[in-house]
C-alpha positions as MATLAB code, in Angstrom:
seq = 'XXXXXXXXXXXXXXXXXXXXXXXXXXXXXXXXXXXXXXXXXXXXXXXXXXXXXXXXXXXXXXXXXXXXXXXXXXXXXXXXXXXXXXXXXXXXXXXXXXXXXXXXXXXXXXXXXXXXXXXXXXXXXXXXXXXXXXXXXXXXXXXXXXXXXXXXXXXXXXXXXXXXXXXXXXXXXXXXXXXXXXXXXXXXXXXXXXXXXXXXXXXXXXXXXXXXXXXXXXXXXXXXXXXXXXXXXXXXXXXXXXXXXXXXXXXXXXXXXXXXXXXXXXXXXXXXXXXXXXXXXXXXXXXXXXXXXXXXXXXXXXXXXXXXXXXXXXXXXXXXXXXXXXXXXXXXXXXXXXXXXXXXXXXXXXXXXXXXXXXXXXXXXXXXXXXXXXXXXXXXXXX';
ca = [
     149.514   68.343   93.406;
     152.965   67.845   92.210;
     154.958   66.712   95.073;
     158.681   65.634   93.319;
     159.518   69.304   94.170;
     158.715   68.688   97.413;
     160.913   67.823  100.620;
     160.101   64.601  101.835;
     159.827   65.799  105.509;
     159.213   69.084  107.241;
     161.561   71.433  105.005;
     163.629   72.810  107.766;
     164.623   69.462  108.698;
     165.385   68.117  105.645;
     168.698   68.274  103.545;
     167.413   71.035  101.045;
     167.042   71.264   97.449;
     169.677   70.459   95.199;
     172.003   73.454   94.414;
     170.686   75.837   91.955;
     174.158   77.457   90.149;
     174.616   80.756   91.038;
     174.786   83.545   88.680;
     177.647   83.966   86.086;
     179.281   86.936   85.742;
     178.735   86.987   81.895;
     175.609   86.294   81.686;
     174.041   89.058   84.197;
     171.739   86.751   86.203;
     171.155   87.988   89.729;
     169.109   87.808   92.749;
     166.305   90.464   92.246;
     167.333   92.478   95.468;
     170.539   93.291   92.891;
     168.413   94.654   90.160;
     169.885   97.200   88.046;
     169.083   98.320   84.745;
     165.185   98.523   79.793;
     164.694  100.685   78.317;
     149.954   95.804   62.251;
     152.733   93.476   63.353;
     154.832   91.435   60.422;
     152.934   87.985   59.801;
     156.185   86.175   60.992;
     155.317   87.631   64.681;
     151.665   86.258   65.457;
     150.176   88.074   67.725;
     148.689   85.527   70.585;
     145.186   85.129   71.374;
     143.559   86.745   74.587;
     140.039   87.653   75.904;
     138.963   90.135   78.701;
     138.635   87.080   80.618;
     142.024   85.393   79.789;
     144.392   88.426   81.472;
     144.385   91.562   83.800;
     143.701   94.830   82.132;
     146.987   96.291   80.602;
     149.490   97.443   83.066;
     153.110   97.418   83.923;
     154.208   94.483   85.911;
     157.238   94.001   87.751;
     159.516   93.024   84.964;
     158.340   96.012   83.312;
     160.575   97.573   86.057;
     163.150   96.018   85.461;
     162.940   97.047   81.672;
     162.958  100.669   83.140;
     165.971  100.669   84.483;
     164.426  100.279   87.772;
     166.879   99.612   91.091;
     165.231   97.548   93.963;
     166.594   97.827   97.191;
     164.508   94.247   98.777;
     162.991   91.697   96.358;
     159.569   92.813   96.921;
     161.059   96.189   96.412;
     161.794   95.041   92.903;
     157.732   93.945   92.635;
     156.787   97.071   94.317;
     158.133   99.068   91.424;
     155.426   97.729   89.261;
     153.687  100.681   89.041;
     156.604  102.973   87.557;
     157.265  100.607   84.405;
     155.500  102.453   81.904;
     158.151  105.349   82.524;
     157.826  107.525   84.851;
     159.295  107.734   88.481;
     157.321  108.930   91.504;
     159.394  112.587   92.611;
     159.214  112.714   96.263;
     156.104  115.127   95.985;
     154.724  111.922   94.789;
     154.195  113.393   91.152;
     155.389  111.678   88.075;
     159.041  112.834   86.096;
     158.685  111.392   82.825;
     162.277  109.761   81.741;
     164.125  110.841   78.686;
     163.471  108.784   75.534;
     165.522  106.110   74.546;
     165.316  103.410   72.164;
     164.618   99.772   73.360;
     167.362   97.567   74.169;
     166.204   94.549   75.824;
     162.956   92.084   75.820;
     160.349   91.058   78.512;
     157.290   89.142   78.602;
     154.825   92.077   79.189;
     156.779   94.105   76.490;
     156.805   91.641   74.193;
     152.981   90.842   74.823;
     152.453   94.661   74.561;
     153.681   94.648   71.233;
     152.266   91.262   69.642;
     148.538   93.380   71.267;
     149.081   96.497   70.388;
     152.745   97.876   68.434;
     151.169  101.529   69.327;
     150.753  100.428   73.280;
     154.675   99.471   72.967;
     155.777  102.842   72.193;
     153.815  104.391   74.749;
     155.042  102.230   76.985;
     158.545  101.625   76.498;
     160.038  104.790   74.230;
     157.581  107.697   75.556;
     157.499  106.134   78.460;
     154.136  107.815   79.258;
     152.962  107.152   82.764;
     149.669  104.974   84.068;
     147.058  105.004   86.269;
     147.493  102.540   89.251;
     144.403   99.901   88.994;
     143.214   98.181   92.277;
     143.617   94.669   90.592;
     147.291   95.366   89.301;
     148.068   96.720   92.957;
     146.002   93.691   94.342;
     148.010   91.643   91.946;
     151.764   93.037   93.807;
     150.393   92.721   97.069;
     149.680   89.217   97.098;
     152.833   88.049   95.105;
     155.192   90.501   98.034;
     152.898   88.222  100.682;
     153.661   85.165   98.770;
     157.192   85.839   98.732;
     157.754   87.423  102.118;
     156.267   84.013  103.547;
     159.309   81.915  102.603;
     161.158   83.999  105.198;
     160.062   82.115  107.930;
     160.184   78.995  108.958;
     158.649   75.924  107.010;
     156.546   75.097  110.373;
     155.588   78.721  110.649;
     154.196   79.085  106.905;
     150.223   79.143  107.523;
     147.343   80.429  106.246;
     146.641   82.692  109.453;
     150.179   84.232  109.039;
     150.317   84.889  105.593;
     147.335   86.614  106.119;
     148.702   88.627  108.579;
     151.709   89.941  106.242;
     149.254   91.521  104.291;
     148.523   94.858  106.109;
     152.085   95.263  106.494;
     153.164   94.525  103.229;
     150.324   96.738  102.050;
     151.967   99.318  104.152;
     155.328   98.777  102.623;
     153.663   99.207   98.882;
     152.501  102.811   99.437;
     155.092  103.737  101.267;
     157.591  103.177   97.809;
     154.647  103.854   95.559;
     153.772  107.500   96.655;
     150.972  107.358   93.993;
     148.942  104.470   95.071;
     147.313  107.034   97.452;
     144.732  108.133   94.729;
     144.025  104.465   94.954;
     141.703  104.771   97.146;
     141.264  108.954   97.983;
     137.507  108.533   97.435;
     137.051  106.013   99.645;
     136.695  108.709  103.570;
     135.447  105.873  105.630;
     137.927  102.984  104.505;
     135.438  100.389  103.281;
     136.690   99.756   99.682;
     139.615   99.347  100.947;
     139.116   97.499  103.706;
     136.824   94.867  100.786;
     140.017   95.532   98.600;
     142.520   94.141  101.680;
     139.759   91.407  102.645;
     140.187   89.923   98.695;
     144.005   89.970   98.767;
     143.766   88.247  102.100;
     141.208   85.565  100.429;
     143.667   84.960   97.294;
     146.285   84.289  100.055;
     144.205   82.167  102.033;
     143.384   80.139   98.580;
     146.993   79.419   97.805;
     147.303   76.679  100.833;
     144.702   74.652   99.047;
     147.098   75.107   95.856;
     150.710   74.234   97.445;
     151.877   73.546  100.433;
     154.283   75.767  101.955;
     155.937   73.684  104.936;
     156.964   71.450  102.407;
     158.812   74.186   99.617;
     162.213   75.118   99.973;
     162.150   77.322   96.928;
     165.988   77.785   95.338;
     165.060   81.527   94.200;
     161.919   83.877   94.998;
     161.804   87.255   92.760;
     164.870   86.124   91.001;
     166.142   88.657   88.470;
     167.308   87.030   85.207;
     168.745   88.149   81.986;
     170.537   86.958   79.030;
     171.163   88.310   75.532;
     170.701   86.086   72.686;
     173.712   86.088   69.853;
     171.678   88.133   67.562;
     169.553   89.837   70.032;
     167.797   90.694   71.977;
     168.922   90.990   75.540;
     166.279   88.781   77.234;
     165.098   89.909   81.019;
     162.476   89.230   83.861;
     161.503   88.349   87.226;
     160.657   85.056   87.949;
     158.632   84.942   90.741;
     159.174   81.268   92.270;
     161.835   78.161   91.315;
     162.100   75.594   93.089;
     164.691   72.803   92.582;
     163.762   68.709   93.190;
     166.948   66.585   95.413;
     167.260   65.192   91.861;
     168.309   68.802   90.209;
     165.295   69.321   87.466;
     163.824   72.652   87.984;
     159.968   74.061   87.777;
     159.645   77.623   86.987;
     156.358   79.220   89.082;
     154.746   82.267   88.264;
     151.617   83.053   90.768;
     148.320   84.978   88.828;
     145.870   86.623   90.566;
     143.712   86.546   87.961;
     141.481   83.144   86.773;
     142.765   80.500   84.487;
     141.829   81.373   80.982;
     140.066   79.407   79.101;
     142.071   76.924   76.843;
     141.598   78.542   73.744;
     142.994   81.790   75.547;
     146.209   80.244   77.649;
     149.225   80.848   75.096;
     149.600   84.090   76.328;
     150.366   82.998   79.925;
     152.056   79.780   78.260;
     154.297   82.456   76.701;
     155.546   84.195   79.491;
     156.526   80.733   80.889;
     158.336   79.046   78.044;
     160.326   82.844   77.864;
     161.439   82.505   81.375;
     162.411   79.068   80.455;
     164.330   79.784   77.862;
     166.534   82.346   79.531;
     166.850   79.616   82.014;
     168.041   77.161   79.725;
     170.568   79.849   78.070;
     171.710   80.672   81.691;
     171.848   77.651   83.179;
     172.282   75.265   80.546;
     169.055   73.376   81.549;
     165.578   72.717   80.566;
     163.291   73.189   83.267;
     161.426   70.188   83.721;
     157.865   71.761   84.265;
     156.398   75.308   83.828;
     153.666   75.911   86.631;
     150.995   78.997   86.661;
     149.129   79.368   89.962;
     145.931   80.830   89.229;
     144.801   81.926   92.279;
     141.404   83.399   91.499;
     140.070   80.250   90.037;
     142.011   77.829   92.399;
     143.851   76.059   89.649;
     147.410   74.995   88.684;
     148.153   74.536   84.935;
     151.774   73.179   84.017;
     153.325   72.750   80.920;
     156.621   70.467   80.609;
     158.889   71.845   77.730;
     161.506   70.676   75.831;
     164.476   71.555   73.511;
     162.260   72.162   71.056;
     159.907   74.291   72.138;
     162.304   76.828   73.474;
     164.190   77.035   70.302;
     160.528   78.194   68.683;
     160.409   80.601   71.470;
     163.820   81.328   70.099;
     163.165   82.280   67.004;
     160.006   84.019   67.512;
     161.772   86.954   69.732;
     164.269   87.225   67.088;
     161.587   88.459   64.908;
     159.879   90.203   67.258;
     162.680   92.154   67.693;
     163.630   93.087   64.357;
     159.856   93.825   64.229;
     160.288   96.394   67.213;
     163.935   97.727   65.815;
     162.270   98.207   62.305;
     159.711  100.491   64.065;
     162.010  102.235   66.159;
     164.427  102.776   63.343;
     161.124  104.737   60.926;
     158.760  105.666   63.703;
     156.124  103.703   62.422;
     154.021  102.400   65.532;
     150.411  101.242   64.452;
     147.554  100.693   66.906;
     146.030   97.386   66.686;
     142.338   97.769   67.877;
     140.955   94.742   70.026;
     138.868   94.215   73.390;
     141.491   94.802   75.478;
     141.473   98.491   74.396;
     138.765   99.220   76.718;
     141.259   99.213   79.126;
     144.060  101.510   77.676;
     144.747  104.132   79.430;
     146.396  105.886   76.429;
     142.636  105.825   74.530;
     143.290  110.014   74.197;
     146.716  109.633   71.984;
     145.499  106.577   70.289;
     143.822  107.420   66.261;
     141.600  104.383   66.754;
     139.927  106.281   68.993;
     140.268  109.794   67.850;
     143.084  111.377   69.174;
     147.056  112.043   68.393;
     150.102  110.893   69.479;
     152.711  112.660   70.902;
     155.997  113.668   69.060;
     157.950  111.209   68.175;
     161.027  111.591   70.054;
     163.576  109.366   68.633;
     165.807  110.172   65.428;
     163.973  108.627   62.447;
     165.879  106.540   59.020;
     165.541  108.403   56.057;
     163.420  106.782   53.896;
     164.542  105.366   50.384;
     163.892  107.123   47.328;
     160.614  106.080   45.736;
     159.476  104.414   49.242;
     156.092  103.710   49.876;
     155.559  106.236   53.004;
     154.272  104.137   55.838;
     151.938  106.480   57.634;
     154.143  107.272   60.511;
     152.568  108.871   63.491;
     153.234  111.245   65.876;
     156.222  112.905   63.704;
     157.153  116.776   64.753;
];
């Protein structure tokens, strides 16, 4: 366990972590409880490699959210909007109003994954903004990170396994109540028992994280913290971070908590990915390099870290620069190209998608006019 982030005493009697800067005005970082406001692939974007075993199915996370345009009134509140990042908000009928159409305008982690998977699952996602079933481990997945996070609220002698377990009813209450459609959840279940199994395996990933970290000895600098930053070309860079924590000595780790198990090696750029973004909107924020990335698997009971450098961020760099003009050439001509793998068993778009038979909507964005003599390139979903 990596203990230089760690106070040397009880954290509430100790002097604190060193002083994390707060936000600058230009630069748009904020506390997540602040939250406003996103809206085949070219061979110089490689697409990284996953397996059904090496990430969740497909769904909107919490950044996704954030992309949306999404406001949160409590941190977890920004988590909690998980569900409504694929574009559509709950009405108070609990029903889904699609959003308008707009073109992208800023860059996450789990949009940029969704386009080096799948450029199709992008548009669906971000531009149609079509909405998506809630899954149970997705939900799970929010749940245990708003536990996680609530936790810190109390005191450091006070942060135990029996007590985090307790948040979890409560915080489960606090989910449906902003997520009117996590009902259907669970609406064939009369007598409560998958959901009382569901509760009991949130509680166990909980439980699990104590023999991961130890609580009464964090004094995280930010929990759900809201960043974004726009690159001098672009994009505009955003997500949630879910933990950092900052040593007496001032080098930062960067924590991001998965429900899911650790993939195997072969599979772990994804998640490495995510990490080295948030890093390097940390490092264009802040002006530092985190000193260690750190994933929390918590269904396999491991911790994998990653220590980055100058470096590797600047390859990060690069590589969303042409992602994006990747994803601004296809929203510019509409073309938007499924990209069949294993993961599509999950999709809940498999009835629009022509891998697997069926149409796309209308595109509803203006489209460039293409050059005389071009080579057409198969758009789909025109009017």
């Amino acid at each position: 366990m990596d203990t230089s982030f760690e106070e040397s005493g009880a954290a509430a009697s100790g002097p604190g972590p060193a002083a994390w800067p707060a936000a600058d005005a230009t630069t748009g970082a904020v506390a997540a409880d602040a939250v406003v406001g996103e809206t085949p692939a070219p061979a110089a974007v490689p697409s990284p490699s996953t397996a059904p075993d090496a990430m969740a199915a497909p769904g909107p996370s919490a950044t996704g959210a954030a992309e949306t345009g999404e406001s949160a009134g409590s941190a977890t509140a920004a988590t909690a909007a998980a569900g409504d990042a694929a574009g559509a908000v709950a009405a108070p009928s609990g029903a889904p109003v699609p959003r308008p159409a707009t073109a992208p305008t800023s860059l996450s982690p789990s949009r940029a994954g969704d386009f080096m998977q799948c450029p199709l699952l992008y548009r669906f996602r971000v531009i149609d903004r079509l909405p998506e079933k809630p899954s149970e481990a997705a939900t799970r997945g929010t749940l245990v990170h708003a536990v996680l996070e609530r936790l810190f609220d109390a005191p450091a002698g006070e942060r135990t396994a029996p007590r985090a377990r307790a948040l979890v009813p409560g915080q489960w209450d606090r989910l449906r109540a902003s997520r009117p459609e996590l009902a259907e959840l669970f609406a064939d279940d009369p007598d409560g028992q998958r959901l009382a199994r569901w509760l009991g395996e949130a509680e166990r990933l909980v439980e699990r994280w104590f023999t991961l970290e130890d609580p009464t000895r964090l004094e995280p600098a930010e929990r759900e913290l809201f960043v974004e930053t726009e690159l001098e070309s672009g994009p505009r860079l955003r997500g949630i971070i879910d933990r950092v924590d900052v040593a007496p000595t001032g080098e930062v780790r960067i924590v991001d908590y998965k429900t899911g198990k650790a993939p195997r090696p072969e599979y772990a750029e994804g998640a490495l990915f995510q990490m080295k973004f948030y890093a390097l909107v940390v490092w264009r924020l802040k002006g530092v390099v985190p000193r260690r990335l750190q994933l929390v698997y918590l269904g396999s009971g491991e911790v994998r870290t990653y220590d980055p450098v100058p470096a590797d961020l600047e390859r990060v760099e690069r590589r969303l620069r042409a992602l994006w003009d990747a994803i601004r050439e296809a929203t510019e001509s509409g073309d938007w190209r499924p990209r069949p793998t294993k993961l599509c068993g999950w999709c809940d778009h498999q009835e629009r998608c022509p891998e697997f038979g069926g149409t796309p909507p209308p595109y509803p964005l203006p489209v460039r006019a293409r050059e005389s003599g071009g080579v057409p390139q198969g758009r789909m979903g025109a009017d």
